[in-house]
N, C-alpha and C positions, 0 to 999 in steps of 0.2 A: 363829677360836676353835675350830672342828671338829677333830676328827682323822676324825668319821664320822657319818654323817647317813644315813637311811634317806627314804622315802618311801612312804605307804599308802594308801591309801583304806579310809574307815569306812565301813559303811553307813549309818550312823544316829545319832541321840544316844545311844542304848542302847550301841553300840561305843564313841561316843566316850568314854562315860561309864567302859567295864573297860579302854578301857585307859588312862584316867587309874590304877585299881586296880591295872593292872598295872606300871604305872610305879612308882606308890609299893612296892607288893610288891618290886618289884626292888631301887629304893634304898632299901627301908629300913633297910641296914646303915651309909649313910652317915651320917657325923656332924655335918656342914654339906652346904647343898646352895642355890645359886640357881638357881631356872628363870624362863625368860621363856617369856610366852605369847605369840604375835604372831597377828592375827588382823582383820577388820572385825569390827563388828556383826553379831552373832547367828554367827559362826564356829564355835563350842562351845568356847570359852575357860572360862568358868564351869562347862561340862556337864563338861570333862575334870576341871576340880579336884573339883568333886562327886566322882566317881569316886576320884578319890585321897584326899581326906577321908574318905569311905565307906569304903575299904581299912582307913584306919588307927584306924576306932572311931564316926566323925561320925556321929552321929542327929540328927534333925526339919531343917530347913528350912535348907538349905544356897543363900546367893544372893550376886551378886557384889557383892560393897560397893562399887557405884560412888557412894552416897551418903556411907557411912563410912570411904570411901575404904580401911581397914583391917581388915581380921578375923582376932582372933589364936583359935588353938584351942591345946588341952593335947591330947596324943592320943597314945597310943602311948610313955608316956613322954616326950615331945618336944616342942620350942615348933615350933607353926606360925603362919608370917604367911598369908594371903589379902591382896595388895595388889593394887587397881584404881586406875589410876593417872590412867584416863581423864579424871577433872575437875581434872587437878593444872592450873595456871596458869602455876606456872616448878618445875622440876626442884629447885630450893632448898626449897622447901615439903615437900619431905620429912624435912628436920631437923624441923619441925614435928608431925611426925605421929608421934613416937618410934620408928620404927621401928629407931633403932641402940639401942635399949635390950634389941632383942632379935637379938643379934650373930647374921650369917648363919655363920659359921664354927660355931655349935655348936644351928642352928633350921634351919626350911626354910621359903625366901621362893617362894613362887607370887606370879608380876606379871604382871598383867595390862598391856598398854598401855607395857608399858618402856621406849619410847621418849622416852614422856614426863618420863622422870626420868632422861636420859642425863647422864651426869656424875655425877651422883651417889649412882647404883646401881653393885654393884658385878659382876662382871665374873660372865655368868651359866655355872653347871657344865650346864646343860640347853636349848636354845634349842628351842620349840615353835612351830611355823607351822599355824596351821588354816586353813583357807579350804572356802567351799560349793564343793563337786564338782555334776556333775548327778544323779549318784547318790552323797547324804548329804556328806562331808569327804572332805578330803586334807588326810594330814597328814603332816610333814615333819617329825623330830626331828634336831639337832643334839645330838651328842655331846664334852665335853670324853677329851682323853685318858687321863684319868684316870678315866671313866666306862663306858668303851668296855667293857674288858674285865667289869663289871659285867653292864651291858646284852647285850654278848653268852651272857653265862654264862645270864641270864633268859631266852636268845631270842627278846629282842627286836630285836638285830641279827646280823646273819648272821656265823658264825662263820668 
């Protein structure tokens, strides 16, 4: 899926948190966008999207809908999904939950757990790897090539 992928270490949830901001600051000229979060438990999957909700407008209490599975926002002009996919059962179940009522070509889907709905999720423009470093995260972004030059213009990939 890559054309380019970086690798960082965070220090902290504070880092993890701008640069979910900064990620959104960057794409926010795009007009469709899917990212996958990939991660264990307590990786800062939820802390990054914070950070990019936060960019694009979010106040009060931002948390991962693993129970609601779904958190849609208005923000910045734009539909945003939050999906947490962690208690899906079968990847089908997401007909269920309407999430094509809110087309990825013209919204932006944050998913948590995408594995879980392989098949039928669709093919992500952001691929995000978190995992606990011994000091704070590491974190791995996957870039579509169509994103590259994007991210590089942001600096958040080397030019």
């Amino acid at each position: 899926m890559s054309a380019a992928s970086i690798r960082l270490q965070l220090a902290d949830a504070d880092a993890t948190e701008a640069m979910g901001a900064q990620l959104a600051l960057a794409l926010s000229g795009c007009a469709g966008l899917v990212v996958f979060l990939h991660g264990d438990l307590g990786a800062g999957k939820t802390t990054l999207v914070r950070g990019w909700l936060r960019q694009l407008g979010a106040t009060g209490a931002i948390r991962s809908p693993t129970y609601t599975l779904v958190e849609p926002y208005e923000l910045a002009g734009r539909s945003l999904l939050h999906l947490d996919l962690y208690r899906l059962s079968a990847a089908a179940e997401l007909e269920q939950l309407g999430v094509y009522d809110t087309p990825p070509e013209s919204s932006v889907w944050l998913v948590e757990w995408p594995e879980r709905g392989a098949g039928q999720l669709p093919q992500p423009d952001l691929s995000i790897f978190l995992q606990v470093a011994a000091a704070g995260r590491e974190i791995r972004i996957e870039a579509s090539p169509a994103l590259v030059p994007v991210l590089t213009a942001a600096g958040l990939f080397p030019g």
